[in-house]
C-alpha positions in Angstrom: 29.3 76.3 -32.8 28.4 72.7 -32.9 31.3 70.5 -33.8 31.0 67.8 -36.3 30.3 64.1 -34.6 32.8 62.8 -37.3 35.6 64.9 -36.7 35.3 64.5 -32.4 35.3 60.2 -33.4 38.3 60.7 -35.8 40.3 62.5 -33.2 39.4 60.2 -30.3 40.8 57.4 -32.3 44.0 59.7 -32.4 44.1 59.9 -28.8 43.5 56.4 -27.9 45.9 54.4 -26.3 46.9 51.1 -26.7 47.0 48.5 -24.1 49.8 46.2 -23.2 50.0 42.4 -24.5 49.9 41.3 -21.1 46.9 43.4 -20.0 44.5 39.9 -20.9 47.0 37.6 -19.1 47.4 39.8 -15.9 43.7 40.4 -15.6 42.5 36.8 -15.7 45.5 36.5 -13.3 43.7 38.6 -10.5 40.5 37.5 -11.3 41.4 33.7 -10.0 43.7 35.3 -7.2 39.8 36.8 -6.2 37.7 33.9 -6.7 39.6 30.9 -6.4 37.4 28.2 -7.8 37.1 25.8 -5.1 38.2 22.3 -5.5 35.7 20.0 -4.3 37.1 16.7 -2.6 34.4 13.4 -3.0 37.2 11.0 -2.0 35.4 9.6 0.7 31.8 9.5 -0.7 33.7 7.7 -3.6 35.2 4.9 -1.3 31.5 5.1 0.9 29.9 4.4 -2.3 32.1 1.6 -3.5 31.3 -0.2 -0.3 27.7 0.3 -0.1 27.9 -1.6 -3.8 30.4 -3.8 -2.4 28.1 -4.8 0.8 24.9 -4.7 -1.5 26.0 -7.7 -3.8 27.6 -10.0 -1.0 24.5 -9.6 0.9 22.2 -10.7 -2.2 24.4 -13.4 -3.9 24.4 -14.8 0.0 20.5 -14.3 0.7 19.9 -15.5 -3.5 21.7 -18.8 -2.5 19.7 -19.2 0.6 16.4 -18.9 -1.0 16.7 -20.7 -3.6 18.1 -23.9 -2.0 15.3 -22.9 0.8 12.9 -23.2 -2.0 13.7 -25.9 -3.7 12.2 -28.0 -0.9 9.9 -26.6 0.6 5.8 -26.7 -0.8 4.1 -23.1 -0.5 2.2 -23.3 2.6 -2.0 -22.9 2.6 -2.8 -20.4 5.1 -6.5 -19.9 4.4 -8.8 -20.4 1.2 -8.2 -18.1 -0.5 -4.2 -19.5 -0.7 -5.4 -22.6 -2.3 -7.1 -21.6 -5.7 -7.8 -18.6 -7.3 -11.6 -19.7 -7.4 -11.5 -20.6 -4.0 -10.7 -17.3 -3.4 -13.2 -15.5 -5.0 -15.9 -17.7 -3.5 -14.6 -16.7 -0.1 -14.3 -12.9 -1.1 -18.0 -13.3 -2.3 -18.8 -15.0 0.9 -16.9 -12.7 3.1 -18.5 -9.2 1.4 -21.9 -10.2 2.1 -21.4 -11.3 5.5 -19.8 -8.2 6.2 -22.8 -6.0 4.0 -25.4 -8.1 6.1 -23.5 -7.2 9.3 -23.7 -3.7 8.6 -27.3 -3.5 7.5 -28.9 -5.0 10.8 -30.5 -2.2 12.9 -29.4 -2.2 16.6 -31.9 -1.7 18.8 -33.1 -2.4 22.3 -36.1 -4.2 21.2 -34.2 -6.6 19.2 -31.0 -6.8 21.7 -31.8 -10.5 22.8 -32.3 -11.8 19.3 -29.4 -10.0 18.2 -27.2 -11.4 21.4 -28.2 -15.3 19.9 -27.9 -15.1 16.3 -24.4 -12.8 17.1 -23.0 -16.1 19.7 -24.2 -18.6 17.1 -22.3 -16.4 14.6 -19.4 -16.4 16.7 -19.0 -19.9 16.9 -19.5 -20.4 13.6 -16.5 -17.9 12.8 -14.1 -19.7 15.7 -15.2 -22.6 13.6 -13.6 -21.0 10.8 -10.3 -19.9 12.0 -10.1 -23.9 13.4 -10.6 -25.1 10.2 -8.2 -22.5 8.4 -5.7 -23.7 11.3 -6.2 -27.5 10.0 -6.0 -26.4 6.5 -3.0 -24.7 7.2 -1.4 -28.1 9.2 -2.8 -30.8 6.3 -2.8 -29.2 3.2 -5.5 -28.9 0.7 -8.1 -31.6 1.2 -11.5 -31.8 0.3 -13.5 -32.1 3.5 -11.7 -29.2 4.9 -12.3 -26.8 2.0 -16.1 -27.6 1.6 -16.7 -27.1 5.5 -14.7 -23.8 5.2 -17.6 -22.7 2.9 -20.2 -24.5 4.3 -19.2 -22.2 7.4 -19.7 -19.5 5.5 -22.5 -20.1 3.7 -24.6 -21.2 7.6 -22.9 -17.9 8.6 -24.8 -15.7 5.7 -27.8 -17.9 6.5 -28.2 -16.8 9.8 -27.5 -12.9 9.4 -30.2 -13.6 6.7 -32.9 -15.3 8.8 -32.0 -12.4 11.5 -32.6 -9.8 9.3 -35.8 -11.5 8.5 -36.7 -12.0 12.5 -36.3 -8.6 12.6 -38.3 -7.4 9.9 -40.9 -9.4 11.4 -40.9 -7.9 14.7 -41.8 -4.5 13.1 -44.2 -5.1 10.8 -46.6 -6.4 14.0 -45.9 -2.9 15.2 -46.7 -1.0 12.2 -49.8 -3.4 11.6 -51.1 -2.4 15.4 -50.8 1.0 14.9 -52.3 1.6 11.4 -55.6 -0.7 13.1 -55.4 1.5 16.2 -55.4 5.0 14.0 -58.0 3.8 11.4 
């Protein structure tokens, strides 16, 4: 016959045994002597550290000192235009995009190679023109003539990419002209 689930709980608490006092102590006890917790040792990335911080602040309060007596004497050199003004620089920007735009939308072609070989050398010289006038720039400082010949170079330079294009045009439209007459 099935027995009662209160009376098998009432006499397993009758049964049970009691543990020690020491049973907690001696069980964390072999627990540690199992897994040690390892001690981790950053004494020397402590003192690596420290010197790095220590090597970091001589090095700027030396190089801080440096500049700044450097500076206190010495005017920011010109390089090109666009280091003299921030107008200047735009102008050469806007100069400098549509010579390049220009450049790129000439068609090569065998046809046009001689024309392209003169208006490219007079382009040439005008550019080695340029970097001798950025190089006296540079040397004098800002001055007047020099900056107005810098984009007078630039603005002959766009002239002439814009008067080849045009050459160009012109030498095929004849072509197109002949053979429309020649079909017709």
């Amino acid at each position: 016959m099935p027995k009662d689930i209160r009376d098998i709980l009432k006499e397993a608490q009758s049964n049970s045994r009691e543990l020690k006092k020491s049973h907690r102590e001696r069980f964390e006890e072999r627990l540690t002597k199992i897994h040690k917790p390892k001690k981790k040792n950053y004494f020397f990335l402590k003192i690596a550290a420290s010197m790095v911080v220590l090597l970091s602040i001589g090095y700027l309060t030396i190089f801080n000192n440096s500049v700044s007596n450097d500076q206190q004497f010495v005017e920011p050199k010109i390089t090109d235009l666009s280091s003299v003004s921030p107008e200047m620089k735009q102008i050469e920007n806007y100069y400098l995009t549509a010579i390049n735009y220009e450049m790129a939308s000439i068609e090569f072609s065998d046809e046009n190679k001689a024309i392209l070989d003169t208006y490219l050398e007079k382009i040439a010289m005008l550019s080695d023109q340029y970097t001798q006038l950025t190089a006296e720039l540079a040397e004098t400082g800002i001055n007047e003539k020099i900056i107005n010949a810098l984009i007078d170079n630039l603005q002959f330079r766009l002239q002439i990419l814009l008067e080849l294009k045009d050459t160009i045009n012109e030498m095929k439209t004849p072509k197109t002209i002949e053979n429309e007459n020649s079909t017709i």
